[in-house]
ROSE-4610 file (N, C-alpha, C; in Angstrom, 1 decimal, always signed):
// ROSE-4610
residu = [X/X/X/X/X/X/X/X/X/X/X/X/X/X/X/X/X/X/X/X/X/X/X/X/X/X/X/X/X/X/X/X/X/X/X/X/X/X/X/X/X/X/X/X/X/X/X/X/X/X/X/X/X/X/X/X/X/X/X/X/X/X/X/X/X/X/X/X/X/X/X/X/X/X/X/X/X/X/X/X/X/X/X/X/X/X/X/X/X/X/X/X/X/X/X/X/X/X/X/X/X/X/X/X/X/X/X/X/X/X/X/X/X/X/X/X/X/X/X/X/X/X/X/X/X/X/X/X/X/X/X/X/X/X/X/X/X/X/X/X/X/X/X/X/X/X/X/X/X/X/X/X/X/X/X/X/X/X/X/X/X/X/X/X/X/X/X/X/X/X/X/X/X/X/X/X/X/X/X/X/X/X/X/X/X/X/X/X/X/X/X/X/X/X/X/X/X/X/X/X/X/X/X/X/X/X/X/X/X/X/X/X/X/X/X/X/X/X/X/X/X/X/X/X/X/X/X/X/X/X/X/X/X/X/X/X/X/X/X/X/X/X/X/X/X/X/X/X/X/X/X/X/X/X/X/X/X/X/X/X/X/X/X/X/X/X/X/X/X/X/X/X/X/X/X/X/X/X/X/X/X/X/X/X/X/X/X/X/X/X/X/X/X/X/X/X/X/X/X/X/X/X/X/X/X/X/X/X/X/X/X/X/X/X/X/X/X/X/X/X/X/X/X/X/X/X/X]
num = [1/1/1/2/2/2/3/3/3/4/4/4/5/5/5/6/6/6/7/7/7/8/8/8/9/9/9/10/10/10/11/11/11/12/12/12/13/13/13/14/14/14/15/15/15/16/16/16/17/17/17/18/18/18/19/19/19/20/20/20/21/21/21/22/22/22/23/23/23/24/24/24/25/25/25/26/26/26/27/27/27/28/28/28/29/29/29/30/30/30/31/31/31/32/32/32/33/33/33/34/34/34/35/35/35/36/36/36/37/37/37/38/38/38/39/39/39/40/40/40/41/41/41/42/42/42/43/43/43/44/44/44/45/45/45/46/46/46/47/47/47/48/48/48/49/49/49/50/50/50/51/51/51/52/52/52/53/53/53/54/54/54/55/55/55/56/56/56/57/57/57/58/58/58/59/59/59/60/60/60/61/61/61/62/62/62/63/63/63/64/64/64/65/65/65/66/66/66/67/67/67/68/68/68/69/69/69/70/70/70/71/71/71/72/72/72/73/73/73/74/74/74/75/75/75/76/76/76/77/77/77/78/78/78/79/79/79/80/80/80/81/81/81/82/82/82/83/83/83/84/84/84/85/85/85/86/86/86/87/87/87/88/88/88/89/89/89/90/90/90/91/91/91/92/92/92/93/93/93/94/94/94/95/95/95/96/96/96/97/97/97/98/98/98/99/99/99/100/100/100/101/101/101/102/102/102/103/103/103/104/104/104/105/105/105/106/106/106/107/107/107/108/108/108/109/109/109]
x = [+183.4/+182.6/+183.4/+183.2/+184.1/+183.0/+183.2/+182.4/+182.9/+182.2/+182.5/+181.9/+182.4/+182.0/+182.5/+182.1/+182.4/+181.5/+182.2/+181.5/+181.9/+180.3/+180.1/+179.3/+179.7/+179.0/+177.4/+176.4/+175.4/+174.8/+174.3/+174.4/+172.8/+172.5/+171.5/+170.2/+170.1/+169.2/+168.8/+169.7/+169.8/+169.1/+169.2/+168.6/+166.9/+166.4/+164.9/+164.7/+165.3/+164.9/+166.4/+167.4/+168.2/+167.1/+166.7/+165.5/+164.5/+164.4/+163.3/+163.9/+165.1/+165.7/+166.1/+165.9/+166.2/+165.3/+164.4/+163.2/+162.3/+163.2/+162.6/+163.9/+164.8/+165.7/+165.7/+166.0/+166.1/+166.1/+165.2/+165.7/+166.8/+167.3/+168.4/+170.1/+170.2/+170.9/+170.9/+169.8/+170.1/+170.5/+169.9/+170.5/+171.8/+172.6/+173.9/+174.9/+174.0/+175.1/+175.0/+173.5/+173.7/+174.9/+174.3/+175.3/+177.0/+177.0/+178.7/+179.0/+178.1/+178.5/+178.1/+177.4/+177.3/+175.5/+176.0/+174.7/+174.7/+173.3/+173.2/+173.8/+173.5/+173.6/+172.9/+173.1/+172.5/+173.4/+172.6/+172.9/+172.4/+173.2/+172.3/+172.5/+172.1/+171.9/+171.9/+173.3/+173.4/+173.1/+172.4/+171.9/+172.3/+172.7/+172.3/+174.2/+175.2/+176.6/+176.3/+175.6/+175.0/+175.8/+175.9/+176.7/+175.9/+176.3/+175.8/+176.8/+176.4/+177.5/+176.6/+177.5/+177.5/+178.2/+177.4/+178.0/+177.3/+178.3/+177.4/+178.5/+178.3/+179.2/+179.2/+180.5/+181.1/+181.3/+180.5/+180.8/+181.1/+181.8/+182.7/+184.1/+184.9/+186.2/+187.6/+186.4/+187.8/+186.8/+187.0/+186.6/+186.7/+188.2/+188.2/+187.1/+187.4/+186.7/+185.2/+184.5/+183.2/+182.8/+183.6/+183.4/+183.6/+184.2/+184.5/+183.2/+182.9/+181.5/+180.5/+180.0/+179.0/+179.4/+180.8/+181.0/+180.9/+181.2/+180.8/+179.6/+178.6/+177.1/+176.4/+175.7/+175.2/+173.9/+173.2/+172.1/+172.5/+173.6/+174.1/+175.0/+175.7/+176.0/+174.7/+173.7/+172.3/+172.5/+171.9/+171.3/+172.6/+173.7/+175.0/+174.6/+174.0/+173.9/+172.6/+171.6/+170.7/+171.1/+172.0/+172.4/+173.9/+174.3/+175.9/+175.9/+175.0/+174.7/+174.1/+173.5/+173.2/+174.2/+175.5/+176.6/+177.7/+178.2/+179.4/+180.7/+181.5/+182.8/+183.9/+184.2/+185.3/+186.3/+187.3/+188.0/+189.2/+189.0/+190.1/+189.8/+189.2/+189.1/+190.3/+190.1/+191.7/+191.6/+192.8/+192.6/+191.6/+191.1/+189.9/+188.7/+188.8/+187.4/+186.3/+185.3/+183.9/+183.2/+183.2/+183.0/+183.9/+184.0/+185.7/+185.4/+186.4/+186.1/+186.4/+186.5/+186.7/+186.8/+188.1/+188.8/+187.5/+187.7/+186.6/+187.6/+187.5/+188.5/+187.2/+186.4/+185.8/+184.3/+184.1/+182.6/+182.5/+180.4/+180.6/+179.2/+179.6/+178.1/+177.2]
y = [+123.7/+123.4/+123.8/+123.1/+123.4/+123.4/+124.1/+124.6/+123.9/+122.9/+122.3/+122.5/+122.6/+122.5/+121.7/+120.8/+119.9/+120.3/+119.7/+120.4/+118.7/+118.5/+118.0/+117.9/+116.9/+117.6/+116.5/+116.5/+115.9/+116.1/+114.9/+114.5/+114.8/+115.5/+116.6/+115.3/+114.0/+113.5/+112.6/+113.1/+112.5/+113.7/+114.7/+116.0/+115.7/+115.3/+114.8/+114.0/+112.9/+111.5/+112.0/+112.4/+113.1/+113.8/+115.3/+115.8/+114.9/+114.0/+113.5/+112.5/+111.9/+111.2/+111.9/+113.1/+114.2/+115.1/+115.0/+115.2/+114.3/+112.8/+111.8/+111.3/+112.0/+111.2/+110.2/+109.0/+108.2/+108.2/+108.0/+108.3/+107.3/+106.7/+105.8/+107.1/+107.0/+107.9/+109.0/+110.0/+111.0/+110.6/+109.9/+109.1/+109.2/+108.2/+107.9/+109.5/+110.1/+111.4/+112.2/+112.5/+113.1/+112.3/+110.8/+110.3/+111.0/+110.7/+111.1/+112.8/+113.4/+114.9/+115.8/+115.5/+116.3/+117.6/+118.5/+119.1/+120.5/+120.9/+122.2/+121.5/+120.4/+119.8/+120.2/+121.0/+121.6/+121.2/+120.9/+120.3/+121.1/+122.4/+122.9/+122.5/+123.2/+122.8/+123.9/+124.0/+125.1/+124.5/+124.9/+124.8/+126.4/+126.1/+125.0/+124.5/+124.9/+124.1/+122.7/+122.4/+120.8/+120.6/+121.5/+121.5/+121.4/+120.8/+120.3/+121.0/+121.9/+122.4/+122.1/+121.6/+120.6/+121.5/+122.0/+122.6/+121.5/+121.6/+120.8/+121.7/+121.4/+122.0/+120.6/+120.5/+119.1/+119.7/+118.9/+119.0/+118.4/+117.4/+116.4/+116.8/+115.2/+116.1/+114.7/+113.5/+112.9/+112.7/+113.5/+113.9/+112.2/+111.8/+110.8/+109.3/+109.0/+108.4/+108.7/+109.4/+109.9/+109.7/+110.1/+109.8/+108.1/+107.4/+106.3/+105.6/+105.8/+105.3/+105.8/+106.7/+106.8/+105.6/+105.5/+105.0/+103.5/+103.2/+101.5/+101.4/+102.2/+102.1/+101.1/+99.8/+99.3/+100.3/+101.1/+101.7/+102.9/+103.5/+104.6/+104.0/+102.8/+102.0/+101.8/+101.3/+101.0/+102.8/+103.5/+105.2/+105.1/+105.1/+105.5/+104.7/+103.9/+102.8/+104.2/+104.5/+105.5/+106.5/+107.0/+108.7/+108.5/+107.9/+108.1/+107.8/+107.1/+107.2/+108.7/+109.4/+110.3/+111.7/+111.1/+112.0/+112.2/+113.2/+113.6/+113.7/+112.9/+113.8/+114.3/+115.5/+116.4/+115.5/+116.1/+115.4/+115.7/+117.0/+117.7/+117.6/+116.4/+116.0/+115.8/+115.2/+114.5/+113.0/+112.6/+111.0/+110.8/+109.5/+109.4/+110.0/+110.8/+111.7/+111.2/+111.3/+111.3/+113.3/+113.3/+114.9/+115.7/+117.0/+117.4/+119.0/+118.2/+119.2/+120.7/+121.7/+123.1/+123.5/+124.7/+125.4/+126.4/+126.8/+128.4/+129.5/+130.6/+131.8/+133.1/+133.2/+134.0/+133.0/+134.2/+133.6/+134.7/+135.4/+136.4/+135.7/+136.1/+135.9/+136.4]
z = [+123.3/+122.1/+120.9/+119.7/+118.6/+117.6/+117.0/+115.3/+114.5/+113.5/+112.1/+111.1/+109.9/+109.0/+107.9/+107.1/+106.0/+105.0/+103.6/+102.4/+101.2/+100.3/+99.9/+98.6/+97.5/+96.4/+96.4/+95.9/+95.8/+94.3/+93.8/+92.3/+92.2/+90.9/+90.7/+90.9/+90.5/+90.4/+91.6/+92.7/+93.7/+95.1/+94.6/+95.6/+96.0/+95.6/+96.1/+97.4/+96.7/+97.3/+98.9/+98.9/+100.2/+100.9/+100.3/+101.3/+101.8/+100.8/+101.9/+102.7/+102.6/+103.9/+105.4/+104.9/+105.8/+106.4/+105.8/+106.5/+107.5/+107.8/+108.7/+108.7/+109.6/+109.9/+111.0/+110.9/+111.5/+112.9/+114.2/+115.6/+115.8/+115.6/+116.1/+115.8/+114.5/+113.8/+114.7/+115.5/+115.7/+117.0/+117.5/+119.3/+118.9/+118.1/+117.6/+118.0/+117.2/+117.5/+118.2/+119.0/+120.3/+121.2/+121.4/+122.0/+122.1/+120.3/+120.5/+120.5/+121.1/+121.8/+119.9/+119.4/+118.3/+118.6/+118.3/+118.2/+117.2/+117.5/+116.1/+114.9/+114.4/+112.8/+112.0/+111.2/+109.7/+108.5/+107.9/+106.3/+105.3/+105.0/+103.8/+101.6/+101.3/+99.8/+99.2/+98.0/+97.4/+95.5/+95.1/+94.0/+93.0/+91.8/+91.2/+91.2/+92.0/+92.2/+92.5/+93.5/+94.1/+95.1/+96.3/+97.0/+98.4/+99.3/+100.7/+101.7/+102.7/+103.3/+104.6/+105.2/+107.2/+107.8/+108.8/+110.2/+111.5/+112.2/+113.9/+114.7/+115.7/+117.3/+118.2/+118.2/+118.8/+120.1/+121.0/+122.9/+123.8/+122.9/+123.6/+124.1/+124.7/+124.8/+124.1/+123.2/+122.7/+120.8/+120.3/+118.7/+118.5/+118.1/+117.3/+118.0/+118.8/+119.4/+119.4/+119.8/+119.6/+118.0/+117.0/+115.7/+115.2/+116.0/+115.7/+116.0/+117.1/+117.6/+116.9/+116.3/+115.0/+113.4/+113.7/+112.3/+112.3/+113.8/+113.9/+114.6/+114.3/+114.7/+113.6/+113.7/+112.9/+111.8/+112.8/+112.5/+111.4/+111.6/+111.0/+109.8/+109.9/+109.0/+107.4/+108.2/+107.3/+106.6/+107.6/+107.1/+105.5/+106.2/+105.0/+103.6/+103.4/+102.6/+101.3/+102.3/+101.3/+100.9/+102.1/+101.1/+100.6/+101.0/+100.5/+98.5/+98.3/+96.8/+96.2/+97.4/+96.6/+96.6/+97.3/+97.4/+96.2/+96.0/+95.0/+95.9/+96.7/+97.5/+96.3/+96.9/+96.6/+96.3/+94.8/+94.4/+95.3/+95.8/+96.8/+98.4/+98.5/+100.2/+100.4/+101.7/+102.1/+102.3/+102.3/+102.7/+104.1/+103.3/+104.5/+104.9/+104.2/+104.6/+103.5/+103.4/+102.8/+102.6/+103.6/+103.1/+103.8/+102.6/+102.8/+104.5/+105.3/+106.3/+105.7/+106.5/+106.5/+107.9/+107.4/+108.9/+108.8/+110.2/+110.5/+109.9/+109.2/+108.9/+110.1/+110.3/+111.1/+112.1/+112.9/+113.5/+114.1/+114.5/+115.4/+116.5/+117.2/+118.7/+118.1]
């Protein structure tokens, strides 16, 4: 199992209308990513920065691939279409990314 975390910015007049996409998330969407070995997904919200910080625990054993298949999911294609407007990404991501990952520096049991 591997621990992630990604960090993202979310645009102040867009923080509503996200909670409540996220308070009914899609069952297809979430099928999508159990499927590709994702679990414990938390999306939290830091105010008043406008920041979205993502942890999951990946229990797969081929990342890219398992991520590839969420991204060529039609269903999760549609979901991206509502929140991705209400996203800010980091001007200091990396190439390719949408939201900017992060190393672990600690964790305890």
């Amino acid at each position: 199992m591997e621990r992630m975390g990604m960090v993202i910015g979310i645009k102040a007049e867009k923080i509503d209308e996200y909670k409540a996409l996220h308070a009914a998330v899609w069952p297809a969407v979430l099928a999508k990513l159990s499927a590709a070995n994702v679990r414990n997904y938390t999306i939290f919200l830091r105010e008043p920065e406008n920041l979205l910080f993502g942890y999951w625990e990946y229990h797969g054993t081929d990342y890219e691939a398992d991520m590839r298949s969420i991204a060529v999911d039609p269903e999760t294609q549609r979901w991206w279409t509502f929140c991705g407007p209400c996203q800010a990404p980091l001007a200091s991501r990396a190439d390719g990314e949408h939201w900017a990952m992060m190393r672990p520096v600690f964790h305890m049991d």
